[in-house]
C-alpha positions as CSV (number, residue, x, y, z in Angstrom):
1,X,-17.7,-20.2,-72.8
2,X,-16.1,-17.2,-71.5
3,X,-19.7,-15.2,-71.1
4,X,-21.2,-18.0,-68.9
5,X,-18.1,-17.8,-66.8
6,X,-18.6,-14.6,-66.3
7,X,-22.2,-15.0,-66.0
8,X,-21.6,-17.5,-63.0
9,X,-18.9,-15.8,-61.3
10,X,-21.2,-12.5,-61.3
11,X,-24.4,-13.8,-60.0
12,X,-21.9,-15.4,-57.5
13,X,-20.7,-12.5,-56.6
14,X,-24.1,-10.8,-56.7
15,X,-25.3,-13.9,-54.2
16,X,-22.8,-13.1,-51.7
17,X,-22.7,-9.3,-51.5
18,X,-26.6,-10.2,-50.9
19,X,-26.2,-11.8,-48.1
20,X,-24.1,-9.9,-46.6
21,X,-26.4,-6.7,-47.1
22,X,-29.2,-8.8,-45.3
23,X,-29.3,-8.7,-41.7
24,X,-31.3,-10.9,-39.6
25,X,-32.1,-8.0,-37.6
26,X,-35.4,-5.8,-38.9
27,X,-35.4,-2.4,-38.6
28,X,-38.1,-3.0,-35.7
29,X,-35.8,-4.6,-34.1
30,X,-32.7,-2.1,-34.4
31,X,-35.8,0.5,-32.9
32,X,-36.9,-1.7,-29.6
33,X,-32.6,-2.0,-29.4
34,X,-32.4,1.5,-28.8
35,X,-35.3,1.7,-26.8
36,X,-33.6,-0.9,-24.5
37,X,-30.2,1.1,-24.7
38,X,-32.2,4.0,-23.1
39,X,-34.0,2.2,-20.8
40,X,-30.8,1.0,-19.4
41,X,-29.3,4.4,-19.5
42,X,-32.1,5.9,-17.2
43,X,-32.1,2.8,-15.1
44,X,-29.0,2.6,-13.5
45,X,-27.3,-0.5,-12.4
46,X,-30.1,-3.1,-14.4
47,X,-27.8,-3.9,-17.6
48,X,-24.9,-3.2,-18.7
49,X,-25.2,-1.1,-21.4
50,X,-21.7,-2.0,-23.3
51,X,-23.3,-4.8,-25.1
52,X,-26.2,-2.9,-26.4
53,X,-23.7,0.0,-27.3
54,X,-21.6,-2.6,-29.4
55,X,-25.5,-4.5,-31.0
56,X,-26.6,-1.1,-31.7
57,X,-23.3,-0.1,-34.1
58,X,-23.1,-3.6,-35.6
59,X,-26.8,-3.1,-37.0
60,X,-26.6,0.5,-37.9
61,X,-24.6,-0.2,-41.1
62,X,-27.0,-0.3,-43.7
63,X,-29.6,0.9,-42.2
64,X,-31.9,3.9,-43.5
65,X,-31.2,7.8,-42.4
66,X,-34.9,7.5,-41.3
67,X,-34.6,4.7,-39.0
68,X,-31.3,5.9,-37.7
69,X,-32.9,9.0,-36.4
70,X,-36.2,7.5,-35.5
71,X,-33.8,4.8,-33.1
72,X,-32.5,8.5,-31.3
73,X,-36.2,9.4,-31.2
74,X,-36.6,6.0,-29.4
75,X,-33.7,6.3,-27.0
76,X,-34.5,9.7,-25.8
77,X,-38.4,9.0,-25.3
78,X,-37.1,5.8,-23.6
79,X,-34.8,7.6,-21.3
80,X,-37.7,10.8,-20.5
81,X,-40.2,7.4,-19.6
82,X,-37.8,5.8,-17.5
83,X,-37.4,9.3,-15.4
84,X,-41.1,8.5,-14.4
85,X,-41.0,7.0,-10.7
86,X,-44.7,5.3,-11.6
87,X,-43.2,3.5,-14.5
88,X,-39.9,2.4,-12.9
89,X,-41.2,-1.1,-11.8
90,X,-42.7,-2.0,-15.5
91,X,-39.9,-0.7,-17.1
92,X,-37.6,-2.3,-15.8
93,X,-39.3,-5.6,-16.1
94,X,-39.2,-4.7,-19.6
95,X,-35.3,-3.9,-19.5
96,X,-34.8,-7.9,-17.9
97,X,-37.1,-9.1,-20.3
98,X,-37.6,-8.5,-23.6
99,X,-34.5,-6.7,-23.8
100,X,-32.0,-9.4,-22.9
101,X,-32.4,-10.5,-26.9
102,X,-30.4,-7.8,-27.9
103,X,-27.6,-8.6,-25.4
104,X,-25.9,-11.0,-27.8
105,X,-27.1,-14.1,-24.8
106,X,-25.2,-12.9,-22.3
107,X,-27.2,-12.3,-19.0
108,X,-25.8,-8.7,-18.0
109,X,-28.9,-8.5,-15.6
110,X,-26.9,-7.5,-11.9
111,X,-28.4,-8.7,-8.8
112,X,-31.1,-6.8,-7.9
């Protein structure tokens, strides 16, 4: 009796620690959120940046040394394309578009 208590409470246990672990977020994801965060970085004034700041920290528990550095590799090559004046216009269609999902639904887009 006491075994399959145990037994229960354990895979319980094992159940919710699970699910906790799991993010809804893919590590793709956390990568085209940084991308975003430097995009917004180089493009001043598009989006607020505090909300991807707070995204990005909330996903980065968990998450692989590899993809943690590969998401800097994506902010900084975001923020050297955005310096590119020929770029400017598609970027930041990409920074009001696909981008607004990791703003937690708020629309941060200013007036432009």
């Amino acid at each position: 009796m006491k075994f399959a208590a145990i037994t229960l409470i354990a895979a319980s246990l094992a159940a919710g620690s699970a699910s906790a672990a799991s993010s809804n977020v893919t590590d793709v994801d956390f990568l085209k959120a940084n991308r975003c965060k430097g995009l917004a970085t180089s493009i001043s004034g598009v989006v607020d940046t505090a909300s991807l700041d707070s995204f990005i920290k909330s996903e980065r528990a968990g998450r692989h040394t590899y993809i943690v550095d590969r998401a800097g590799e994506e902010f900084n090559r975001a923020r050297k394309e955005a310096k590119s004046q020929d770029r400017k216009e598609r970027l930041t269609a990409e920074l009001t578009g696909p981008c607004q999902a990791y703003l937690g639904g708020s629309s941060s887009v200013a007036k432009q």
